[in-house]
C-alpha positions in Angstrom: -14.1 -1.8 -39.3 -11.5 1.0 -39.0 -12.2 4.2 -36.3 -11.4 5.9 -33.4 -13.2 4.8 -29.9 -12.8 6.2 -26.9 -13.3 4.1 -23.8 -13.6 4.9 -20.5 -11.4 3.0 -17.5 -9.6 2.9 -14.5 -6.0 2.7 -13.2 -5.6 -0.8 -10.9 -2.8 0.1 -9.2 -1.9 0.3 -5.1 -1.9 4.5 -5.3 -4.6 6.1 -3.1 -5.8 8.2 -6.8 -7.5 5.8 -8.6 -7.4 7.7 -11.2 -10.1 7.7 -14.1 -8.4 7.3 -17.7 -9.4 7.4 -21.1 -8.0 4.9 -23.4 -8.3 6.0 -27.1 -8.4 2.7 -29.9 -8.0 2.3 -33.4 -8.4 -0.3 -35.8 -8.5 -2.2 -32.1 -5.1 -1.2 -31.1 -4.5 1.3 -28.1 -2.9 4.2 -29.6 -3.6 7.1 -26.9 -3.6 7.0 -22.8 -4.6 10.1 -21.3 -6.1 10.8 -17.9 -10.0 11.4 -17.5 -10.4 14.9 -17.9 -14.2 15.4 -17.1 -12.8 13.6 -13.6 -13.1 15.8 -10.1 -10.1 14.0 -9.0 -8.1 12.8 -11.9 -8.4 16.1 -14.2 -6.7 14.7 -16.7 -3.5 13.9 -15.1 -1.9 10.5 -15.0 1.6 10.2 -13.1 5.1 9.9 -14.6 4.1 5.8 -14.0 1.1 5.2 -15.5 2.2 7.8 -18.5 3.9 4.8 -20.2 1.1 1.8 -19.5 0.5 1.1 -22.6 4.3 0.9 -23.9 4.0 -1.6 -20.9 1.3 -3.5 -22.2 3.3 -3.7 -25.3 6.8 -4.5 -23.6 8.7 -7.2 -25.1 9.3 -9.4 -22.0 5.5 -10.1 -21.4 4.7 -13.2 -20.7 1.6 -14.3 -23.3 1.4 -18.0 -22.5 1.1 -20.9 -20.1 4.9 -21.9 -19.5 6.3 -25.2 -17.6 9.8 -25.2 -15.6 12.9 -26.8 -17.6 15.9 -25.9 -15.7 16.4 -25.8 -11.6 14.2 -23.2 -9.4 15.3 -19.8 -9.9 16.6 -20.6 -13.2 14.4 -18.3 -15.1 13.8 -21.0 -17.9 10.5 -22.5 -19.0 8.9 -23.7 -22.0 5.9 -22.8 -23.8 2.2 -25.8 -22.9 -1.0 -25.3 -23.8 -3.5 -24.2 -20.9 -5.3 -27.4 -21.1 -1.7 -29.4 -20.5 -1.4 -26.1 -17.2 -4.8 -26.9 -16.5 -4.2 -30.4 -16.2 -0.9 -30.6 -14.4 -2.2 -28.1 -11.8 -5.4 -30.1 -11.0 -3.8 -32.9 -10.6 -0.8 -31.8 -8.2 -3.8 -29.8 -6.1 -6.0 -32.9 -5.9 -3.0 -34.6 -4.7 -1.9 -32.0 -2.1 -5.8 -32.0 -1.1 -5.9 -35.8 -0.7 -2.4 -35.8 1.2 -2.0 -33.1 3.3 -5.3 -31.5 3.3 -6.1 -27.9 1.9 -4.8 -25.5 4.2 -1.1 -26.7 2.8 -2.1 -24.3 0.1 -1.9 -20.9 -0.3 -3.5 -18.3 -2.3 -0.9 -15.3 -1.8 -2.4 -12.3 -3.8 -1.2 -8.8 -3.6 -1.8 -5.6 -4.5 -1.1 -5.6 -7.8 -4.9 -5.0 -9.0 -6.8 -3.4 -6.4 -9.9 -4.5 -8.6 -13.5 -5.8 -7.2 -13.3 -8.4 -10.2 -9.4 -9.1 -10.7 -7.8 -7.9 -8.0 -7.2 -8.2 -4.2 -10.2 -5.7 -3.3 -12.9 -8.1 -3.9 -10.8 -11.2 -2.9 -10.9 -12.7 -6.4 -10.4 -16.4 -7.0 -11.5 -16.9 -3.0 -14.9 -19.0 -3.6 -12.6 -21.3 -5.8 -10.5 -22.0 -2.7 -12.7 -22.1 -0.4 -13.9 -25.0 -1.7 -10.9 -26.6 -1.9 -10.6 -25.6 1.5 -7.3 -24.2 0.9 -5.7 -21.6 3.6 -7.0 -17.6 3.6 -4.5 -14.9 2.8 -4.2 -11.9 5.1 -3.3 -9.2 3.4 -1.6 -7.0 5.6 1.5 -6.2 3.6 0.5 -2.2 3.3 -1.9 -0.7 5.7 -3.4 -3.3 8.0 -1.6 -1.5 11.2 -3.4 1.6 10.5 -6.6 0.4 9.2 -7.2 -1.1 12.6 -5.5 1.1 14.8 -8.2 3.6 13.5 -11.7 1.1 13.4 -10.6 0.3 17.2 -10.9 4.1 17.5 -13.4 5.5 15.0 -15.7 2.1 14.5 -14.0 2.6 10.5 -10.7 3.5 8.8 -12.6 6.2 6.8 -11.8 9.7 7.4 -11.9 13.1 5.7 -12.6 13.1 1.6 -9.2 14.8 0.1 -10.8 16.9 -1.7 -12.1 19.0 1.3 -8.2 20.1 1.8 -8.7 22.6 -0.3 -10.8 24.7 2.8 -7.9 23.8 5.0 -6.6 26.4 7.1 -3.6 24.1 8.3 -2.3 21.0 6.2 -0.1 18.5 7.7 1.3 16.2 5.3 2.4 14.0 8.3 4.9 10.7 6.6 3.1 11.5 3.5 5.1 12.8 -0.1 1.9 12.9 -2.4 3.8 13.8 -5.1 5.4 10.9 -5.5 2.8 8.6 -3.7 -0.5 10.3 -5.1 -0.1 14.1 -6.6 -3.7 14.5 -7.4 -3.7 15.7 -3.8 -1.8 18.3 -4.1 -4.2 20.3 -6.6 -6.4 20.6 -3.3 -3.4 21.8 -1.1 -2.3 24.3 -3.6 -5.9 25.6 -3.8 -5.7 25.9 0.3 -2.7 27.7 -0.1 -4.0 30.4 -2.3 -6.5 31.0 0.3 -4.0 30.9 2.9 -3.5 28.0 4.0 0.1 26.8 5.5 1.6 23.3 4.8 3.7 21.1 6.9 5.4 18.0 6.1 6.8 15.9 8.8 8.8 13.0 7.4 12.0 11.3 8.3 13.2 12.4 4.7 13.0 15.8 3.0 11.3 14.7 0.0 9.9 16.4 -2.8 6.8 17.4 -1.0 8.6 18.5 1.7 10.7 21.0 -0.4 7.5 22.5 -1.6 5.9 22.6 2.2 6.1 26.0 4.1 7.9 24.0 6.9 9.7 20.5 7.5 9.6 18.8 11.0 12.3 16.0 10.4 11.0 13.7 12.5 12.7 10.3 14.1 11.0 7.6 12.8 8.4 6.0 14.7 8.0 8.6 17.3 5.4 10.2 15.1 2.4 9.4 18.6 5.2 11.0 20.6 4.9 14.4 18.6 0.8 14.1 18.5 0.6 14.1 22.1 3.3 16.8 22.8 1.2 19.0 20.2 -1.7 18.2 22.2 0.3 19.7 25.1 0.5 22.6 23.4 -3.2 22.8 22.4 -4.2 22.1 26.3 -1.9 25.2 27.2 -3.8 27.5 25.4 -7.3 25.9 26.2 -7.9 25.3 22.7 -9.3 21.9 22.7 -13.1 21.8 22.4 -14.9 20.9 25.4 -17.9 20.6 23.6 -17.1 18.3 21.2 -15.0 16.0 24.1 -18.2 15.6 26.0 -20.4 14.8 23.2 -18.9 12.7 21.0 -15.2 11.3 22.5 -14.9 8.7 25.6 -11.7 8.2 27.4 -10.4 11.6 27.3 -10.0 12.8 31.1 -7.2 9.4 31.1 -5.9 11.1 27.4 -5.7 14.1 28.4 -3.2 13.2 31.5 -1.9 11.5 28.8 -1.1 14.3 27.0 0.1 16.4 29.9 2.8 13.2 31.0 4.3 14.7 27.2 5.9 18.0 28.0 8.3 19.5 25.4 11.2 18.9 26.3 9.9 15.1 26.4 8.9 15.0 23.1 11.9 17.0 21.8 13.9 13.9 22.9 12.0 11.4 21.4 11.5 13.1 18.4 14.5 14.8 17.1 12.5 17.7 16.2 13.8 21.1 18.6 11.4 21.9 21.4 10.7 25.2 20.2 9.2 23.6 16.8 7.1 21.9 18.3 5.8 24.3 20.7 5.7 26.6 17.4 3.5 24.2 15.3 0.8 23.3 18.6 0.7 27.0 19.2 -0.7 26.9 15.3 -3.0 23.8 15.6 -3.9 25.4 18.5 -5.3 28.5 17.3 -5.9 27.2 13.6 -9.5 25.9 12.4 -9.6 23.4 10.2 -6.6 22.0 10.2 -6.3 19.0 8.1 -3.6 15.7 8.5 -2.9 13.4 5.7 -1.2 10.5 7.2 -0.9 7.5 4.6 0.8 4.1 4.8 4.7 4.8 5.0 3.7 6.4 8.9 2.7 2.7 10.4 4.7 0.3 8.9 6.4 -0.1 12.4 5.8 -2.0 15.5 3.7 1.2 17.1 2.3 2.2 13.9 -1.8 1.0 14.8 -1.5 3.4 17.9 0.3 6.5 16.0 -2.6 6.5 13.6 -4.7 6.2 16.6 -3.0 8.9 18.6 -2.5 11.2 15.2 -6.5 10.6 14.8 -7.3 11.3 18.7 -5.8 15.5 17.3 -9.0 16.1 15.1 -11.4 15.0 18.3 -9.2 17.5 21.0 -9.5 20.0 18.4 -13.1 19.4 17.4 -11.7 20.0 14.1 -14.2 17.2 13.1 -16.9 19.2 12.9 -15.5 21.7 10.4 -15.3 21.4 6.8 -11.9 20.9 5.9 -10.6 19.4 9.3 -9.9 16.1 10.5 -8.0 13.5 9.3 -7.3 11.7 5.7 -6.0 8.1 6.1 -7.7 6.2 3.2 -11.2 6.4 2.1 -11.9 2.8 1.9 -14.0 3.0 4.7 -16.3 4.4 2.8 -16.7 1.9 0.6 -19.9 -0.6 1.4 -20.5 -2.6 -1.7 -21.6 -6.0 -1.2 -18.0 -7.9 -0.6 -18.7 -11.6 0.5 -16.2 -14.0 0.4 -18.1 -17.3 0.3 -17.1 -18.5 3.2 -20.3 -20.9 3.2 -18.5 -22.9 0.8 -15.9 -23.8 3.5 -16.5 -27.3 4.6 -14.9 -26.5 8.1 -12.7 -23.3 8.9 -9.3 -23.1 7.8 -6.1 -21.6 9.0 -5.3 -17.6 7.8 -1.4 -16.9 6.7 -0.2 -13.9 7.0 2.0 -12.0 3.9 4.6 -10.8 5.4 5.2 -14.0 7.2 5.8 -16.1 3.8 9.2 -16.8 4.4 8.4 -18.3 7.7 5.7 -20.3 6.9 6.6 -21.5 3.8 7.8 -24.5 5.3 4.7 -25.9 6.0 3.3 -25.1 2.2 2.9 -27.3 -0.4 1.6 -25.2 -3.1 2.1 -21.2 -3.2 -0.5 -19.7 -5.6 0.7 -16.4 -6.3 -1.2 -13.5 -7.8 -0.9 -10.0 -7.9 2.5 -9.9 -6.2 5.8 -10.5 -6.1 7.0 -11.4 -3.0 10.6 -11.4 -3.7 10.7 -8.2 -4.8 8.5 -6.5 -1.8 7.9 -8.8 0.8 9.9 -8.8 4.0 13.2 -11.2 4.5 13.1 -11.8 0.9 16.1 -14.1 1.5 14.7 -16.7 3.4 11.7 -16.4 0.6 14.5 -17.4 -2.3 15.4 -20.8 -0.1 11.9 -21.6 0.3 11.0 -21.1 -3.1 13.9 -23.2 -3.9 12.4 -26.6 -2.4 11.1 -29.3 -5.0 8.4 -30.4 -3.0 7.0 -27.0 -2.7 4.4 -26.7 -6.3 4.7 -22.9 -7.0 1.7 -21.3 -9.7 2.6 -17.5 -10.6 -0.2 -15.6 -12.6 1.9 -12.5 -14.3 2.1 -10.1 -16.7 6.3 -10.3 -16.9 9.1 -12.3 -15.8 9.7 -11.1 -12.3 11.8 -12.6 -9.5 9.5 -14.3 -8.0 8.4 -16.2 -11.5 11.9 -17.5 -12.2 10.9 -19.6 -9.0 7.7 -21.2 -10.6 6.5 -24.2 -11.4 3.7 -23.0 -14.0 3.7 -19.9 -15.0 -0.4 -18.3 -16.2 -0.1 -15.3 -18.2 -3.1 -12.7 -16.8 -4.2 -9.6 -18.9 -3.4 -6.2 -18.3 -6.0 -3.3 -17.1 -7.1 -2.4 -20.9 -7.7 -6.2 -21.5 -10.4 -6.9 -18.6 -13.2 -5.8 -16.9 -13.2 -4.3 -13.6 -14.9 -2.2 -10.7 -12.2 -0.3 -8.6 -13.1 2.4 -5.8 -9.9 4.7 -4.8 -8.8 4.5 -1.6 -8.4 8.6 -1.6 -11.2 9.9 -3.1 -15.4 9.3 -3.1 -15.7 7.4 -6.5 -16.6 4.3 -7.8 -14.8 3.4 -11.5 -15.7 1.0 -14.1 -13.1 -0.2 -16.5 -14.1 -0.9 -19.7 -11.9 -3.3 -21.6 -10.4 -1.2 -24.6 -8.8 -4.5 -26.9 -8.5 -7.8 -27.2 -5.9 -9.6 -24.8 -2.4 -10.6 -27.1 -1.4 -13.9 -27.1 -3.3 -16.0 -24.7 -3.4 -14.2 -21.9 -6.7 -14.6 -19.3 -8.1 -12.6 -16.6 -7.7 -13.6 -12.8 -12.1 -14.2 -13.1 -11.6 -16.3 -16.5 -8.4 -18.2 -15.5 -10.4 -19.7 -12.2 -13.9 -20.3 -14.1 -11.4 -22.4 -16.4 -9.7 -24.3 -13.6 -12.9 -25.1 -12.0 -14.0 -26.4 -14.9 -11.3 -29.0 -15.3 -11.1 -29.4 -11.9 -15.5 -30.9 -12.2 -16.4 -28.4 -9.9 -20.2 -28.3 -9.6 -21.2 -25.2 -7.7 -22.5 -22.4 -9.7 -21.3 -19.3 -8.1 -17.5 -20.4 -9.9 -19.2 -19.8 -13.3 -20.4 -16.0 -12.4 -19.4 -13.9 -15.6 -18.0 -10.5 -14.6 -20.9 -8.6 -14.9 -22.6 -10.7 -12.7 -20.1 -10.4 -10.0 -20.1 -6.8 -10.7 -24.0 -6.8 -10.1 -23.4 -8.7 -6.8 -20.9 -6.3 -5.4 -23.2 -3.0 -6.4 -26.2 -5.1 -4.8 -26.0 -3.2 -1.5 -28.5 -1.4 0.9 -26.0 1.1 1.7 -27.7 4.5 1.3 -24.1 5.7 -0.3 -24.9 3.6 -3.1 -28.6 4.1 -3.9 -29.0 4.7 -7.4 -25.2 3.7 -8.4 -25.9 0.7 -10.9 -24.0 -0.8 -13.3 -25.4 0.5 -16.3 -25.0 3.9 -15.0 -21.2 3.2 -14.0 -20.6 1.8 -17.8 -22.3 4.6 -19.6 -20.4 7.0 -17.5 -17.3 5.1 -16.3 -17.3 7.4 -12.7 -19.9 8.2 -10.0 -19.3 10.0 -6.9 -20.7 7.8 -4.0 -23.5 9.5 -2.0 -21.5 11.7 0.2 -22.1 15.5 0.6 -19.8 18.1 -0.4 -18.4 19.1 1.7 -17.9 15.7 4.1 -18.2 15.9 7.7 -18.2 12.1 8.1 -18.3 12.7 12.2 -19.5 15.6 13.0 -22.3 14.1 14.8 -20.5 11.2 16.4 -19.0 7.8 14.9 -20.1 4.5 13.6 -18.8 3.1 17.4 -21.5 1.1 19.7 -21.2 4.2 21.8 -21.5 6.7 18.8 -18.0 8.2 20.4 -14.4 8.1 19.1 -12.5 6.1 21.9 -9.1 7.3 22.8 -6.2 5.3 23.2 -5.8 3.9 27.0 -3.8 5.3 29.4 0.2 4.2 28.7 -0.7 3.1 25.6 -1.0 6.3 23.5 2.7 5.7 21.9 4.4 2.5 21.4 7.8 2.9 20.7 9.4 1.4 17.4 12.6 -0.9 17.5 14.3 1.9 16.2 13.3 4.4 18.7 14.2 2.0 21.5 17.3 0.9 20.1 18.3 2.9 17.5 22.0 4.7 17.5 23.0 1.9 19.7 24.9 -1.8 19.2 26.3 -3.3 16.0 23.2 -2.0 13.7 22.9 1.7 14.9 21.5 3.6 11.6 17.6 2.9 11.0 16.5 1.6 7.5 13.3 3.6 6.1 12.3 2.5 2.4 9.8 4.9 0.8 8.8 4.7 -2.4 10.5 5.0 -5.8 9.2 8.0 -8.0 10.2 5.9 -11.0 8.4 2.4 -9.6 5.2 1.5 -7.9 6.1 -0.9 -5.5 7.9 -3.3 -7.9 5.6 -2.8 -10.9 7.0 -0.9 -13.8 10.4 -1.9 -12.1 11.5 -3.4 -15.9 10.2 -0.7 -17.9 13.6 0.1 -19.8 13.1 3.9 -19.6 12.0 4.5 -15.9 14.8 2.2 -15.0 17.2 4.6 -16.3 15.4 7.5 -14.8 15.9 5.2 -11.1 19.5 4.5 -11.6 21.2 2.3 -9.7 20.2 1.6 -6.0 20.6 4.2 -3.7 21.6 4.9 -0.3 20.7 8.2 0.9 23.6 8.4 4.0 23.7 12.0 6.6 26.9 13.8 6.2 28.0 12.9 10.1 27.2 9.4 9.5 29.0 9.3 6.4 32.3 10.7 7.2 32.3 8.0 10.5 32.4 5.7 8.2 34.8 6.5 5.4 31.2 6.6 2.8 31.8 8.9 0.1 28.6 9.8 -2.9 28.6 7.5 -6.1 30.7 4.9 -4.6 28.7 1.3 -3.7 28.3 0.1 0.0 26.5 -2.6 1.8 23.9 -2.2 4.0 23.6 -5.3 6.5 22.4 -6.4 9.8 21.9 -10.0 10.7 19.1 -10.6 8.3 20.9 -10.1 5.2 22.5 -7.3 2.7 22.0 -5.4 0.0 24.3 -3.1 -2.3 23.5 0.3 -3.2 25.6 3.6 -4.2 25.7 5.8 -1.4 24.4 9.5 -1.9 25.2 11.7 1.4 22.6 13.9 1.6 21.0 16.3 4.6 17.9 14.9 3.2 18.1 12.3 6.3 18.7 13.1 9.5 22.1 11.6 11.6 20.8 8.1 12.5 18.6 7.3 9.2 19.2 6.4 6.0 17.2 5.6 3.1 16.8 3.6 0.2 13.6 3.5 -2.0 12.1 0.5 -2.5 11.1 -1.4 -6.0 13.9 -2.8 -7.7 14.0 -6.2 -8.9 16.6 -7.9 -7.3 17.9 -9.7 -10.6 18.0 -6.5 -12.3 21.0 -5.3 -9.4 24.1 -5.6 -7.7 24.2 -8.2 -5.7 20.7 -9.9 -6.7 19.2 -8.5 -3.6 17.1 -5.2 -2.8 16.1 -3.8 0.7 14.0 -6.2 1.7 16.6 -8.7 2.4 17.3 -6.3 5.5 14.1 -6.3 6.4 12.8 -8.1 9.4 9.0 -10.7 9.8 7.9 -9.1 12.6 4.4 -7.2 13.6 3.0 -3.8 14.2 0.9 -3.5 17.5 -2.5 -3.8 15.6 -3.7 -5.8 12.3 -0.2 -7.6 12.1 1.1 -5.1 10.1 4.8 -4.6 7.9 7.4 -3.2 9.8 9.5 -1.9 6.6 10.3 1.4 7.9 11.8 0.1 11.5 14.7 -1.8 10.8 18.6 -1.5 12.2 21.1 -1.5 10.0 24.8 -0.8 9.0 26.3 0.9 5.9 29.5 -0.1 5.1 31.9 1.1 2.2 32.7 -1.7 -0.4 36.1 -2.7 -1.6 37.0 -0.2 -4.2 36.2 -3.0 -7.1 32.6 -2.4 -5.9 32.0 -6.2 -4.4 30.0 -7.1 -1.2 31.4 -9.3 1.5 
């Protein structure tokens, strides 16, 4: 039957919007993607990325069924099986890894490519499956583990301010933020601040778009972002602006934080920073005398080794300040924290416990891995030493699955090759991780080819595979029933009929949302300062940066065009990209002979990778810049800023250190090759 439907969904992607979309069909074909505009947050907007989803759905490189390896690893070349000849081959070669060498020599590596309850990494998906097979857990720590614990050892939870309230800010710091690349529907808020008065800060390594639209930009040196905290906390004590009476009902520690603070004069914090003295003093003297003042700090600020404490020192401002107890004040890391729907992993189906492997240590442990599931990533396109990744994904004994939507890197290395759905093809219950609302997503058509969805594709292995318990065979609504079967009172009356008639709710928060106003959810009820000494924890490249035979420090932010590396093949916002970039100070680039539009390398031990350099004042002497998301196959060289990129951990949640990396930039040969 021929007509138009409208149906109602959800973006999956890693952005902190979430954004609620309508997906118009006819005749059973999506024809029209628009953003929800009966949404709070969304209003109808979608970003440059998500605009073209469904020419993405449609793309010609999409994989649409089970494929087998012909040629060597890496070689890109496969040939079409049925699922039952995938099926079978992959229950076989993980019965006999089981028997062998037990199954913690597999791993389930999932990323963020779905941030789904049902398909995605939000709700775990596929982990009862392994858990019975006993394989290895997967910590996913790849984005904003550093933070998200940094802030629960303070606060008892990660959650903080709702975004929305920044629109009765008094003072915004965007602080290693640019929301209008990385999540613009925040900056409807900030602009409705700003008509009321309201003035903006940015504080980033890079002048980035949001920074040219801030009413000031502290160029900051990266990872010294606790340094600056506590030397605008300086300024705060100097006038006597913190709040006593917020300190002594609902903070312990401070008396030790606030010598803290006062062992951070100025002109300390001037040297560590970069920024002059005088702007700092300038911008506490505001905080100071400025209620509420509002932070955004988002994941790009703690992906170093100090990055858990800077979220905890940058958190420790809205408790000096009291700013906590005002509407529009605090601070805005990720809403997740919010979140209580019934998550539970299973881990009763465990016969004994098993080992947890860490994401950004794949190429490490690799070695001791005899089958890498992978799902919802693509490691060698953003995980960390993506070098060392290639050689270990080059071993024949090593029995690689890839679930995927197109032929990335990281497939090209696979032994079997599963082709998932896309958003409009499943169902799915996603909650943003910067706003209040739950989203169901409706699926709009039919899936092409024979693609599956991550919950369909492991109900279908367990199948062949004779597994017997019950909780495998859960249809999606029934998982979805199980995740919205919680006590929490933020979730009293949010069912799932109600969230598929109406496709949004807003959890059961107030408007406005003081979330600690009257204390935390810490044993003690208080907010805990960071410990004497410990309130900034220097990043390599604050220690050693400007010094030795890697003296510039690498930061990576993200693409406009890309998020992380999806959309990275989408023919039209690969032109838009360009080539690989460089973004190289003027000082820094006349040392060394660079010159804009012409390639370079950018090396240290680890590795290199080739970009054209563009010198720019957006980066300070001592930093350069190249955005992340690129396929490596699709560029010079075959290799993309993560080959630069060190394993190593932040101080808390063993988080990525992409942003605290030493490096050289070094002109190329004038026929444009690397060493």
């Amino acid at each position: 039957m021929s007509g138009e439907l409208r149906v109602l969904g959800a973006c999956p992607l890693d952005c902190p919007d979430g954004c609620s979309w309508v997906v118009t069909v006819e005749d059973g074909e999506a024809v029209k993607l628009r953003g929800n505009p009966d949404h709070p947050y969304t209003r109808g907007a979608l970003c440059v990325k998500v605009n073209r989803y469904l020419e993405h759905t449609r793309a010609d490189d999409r994989i649409l069924y089970p494929m087998r390896r012909t040629g060597p690893k890496g070689s890109g070349r496969f040939e079409r099986i049925s699922w039952d000849e995938a099926l079978d081959e992959i229950s076989a070669r993980l019965r006999g890894i089981v028997e062998e060498h037990g199954g913690e020599a597999i791993w389930p590596y999932q990323g963020t490519g779905s941030l789904g309850y049902l398909q995605g990494c939000e709700g775990a998906a596929g982990r009862r499956f392994w858990n019975l097979l006993g394989a290895s857990k997967h910590w996913l720590n790849i984005c904003s583990s550093a933070g998200t614990t940094g802030l629960t050892l303070s606060n008892g939870t990660a959650g903080g301010m709702d975004t929305e309230d920044f629109a009765l800010s008094r003072l915004i710091l965007l602080w290693g933020t640019n929301p209008l690349t990385s999540g613009h529907h925040l900056w409807k808020f900030v602009q409705e601040a700003r008509a009321n008065g309201a003035y903006v800060v940015a504080i980033d390594p890079i002048r980035t778009r949001t920074a040219d639209q801030a009413d000031e930009h502290l160029a900051i040196r990266p990872g010294t972002d606790a340094a600056l905290a506590l030397g605008l906390l300086n300024v705060v004590l100097a006038e006597g602006a913190q709040d006593e009476e917020y300190l002594a009902a609902h903070t312990e520690g401070w008396e030790a934080f606030r010598e803290e603070i006062l062992a951070y004069p100025l002109e300390r914090v001037a040297e560590i920073t970069g920024i002059p003295a005088e702007a700092v003093h300038s911008l506490g003297t505001r905080l100071a005398r400025t209620r509420p003042t509002a932070i955004r700090a988002t994941m790009g600020i703690q992906r170093h080794e100090g990055g858990g404490t800077a979220m905890r020192t940058i958190n420790a401002i809205a408790a000096v300040t009291g700013d906590w107890r005002h509407p529009g004040g605090g601070v805005a890391y990720s809403t997740s924290g919010h979140v209580h729907l019934n998550i539970d992993p299973r881990d009763d189906l465990l016969a004994r416990p098993v080992r947890t492997r860490t994401m950004t240590r794949l190429a490490s442990e690799l070695e001791s891995v005899k089958c890498l599931w992978v799902y919802g990533a693509n490691p060698l396109g953003s995980t960390s030493d993506s070098g060392a990744i290639r050689r270990g994904l080059a071993r024949e004994d090593l029995f690689t699955v890839v679930m995927e939507h197109f032929p990335t890197d990281t497939v090209d290395y696979a032994d079997i090759v599963l082709p998932a759905t896309m958003q409009i093809e499943h169902a799915d219950l996603h909650a943003g991780y910067g706003h209040m609302y739950l989203h169901w997503n409706e699926p709009a058509v039919e899936p092409p080819g024979e693609c599956l969805s991550t919950t369909e594709t492991f109900r279908r292995l367990a199948r062949h595979m004779g597994m017997t318990e019950p909780s495998l065979y859960d249809s999606d609504l029934e998982l979805a029933e199980q995740l919205l079967a919680s006590d929490h009172p933020s979730l009293e009356g949010v069912t799932l009929d109600r969230l598929r008639k109406e496709g949004w709710v807003r959890m059961n928060y107030p408007k406005p949302f003081t979330p600690f106003a009257e204390g935390f959810p810490t044993r003690s009820g208080r907010t805990r300062f960071p410990s004497r000494g410990k309130a900034y924890v220097p990043s390599l490249s604050a220690r050693e940066g400007g010094r030795g035979p890697y003296p510039l420090t690498l930061i990576t932010p993200a693409a406009h065009t890309f998020l992380n590396t999806t959309f990275a093949n989408n023919p039209e916002l690969r032109r838009r990209a360009k080539d690989p970039v460089v973004l190289v100070n003027p000082a820094d680039a006349a040392a060394r002979g660079l010159e804009s539009g012409r390639p370079a390398r950018v090396h240290n031990g680890g590795g290199e990778f080739l970009a054209v350099v563009e010198v720019s004042d957006r980066v300070a002497r001592g930093v350069v810049a190249a955005p992340k998301g690129h396929w490596p196959k699709h560029v010079p060289g075959g290799a993309n800023p993560n080959e630069v990129v060190r394993e190593a951990d932040a101080d808390h949640g063993r988080g990525a250190v992409y942003h605290d990396n030493l490096v050289e930039v070094t002109a190329c040969p004038a026929d444009g090759a690397g060493s």
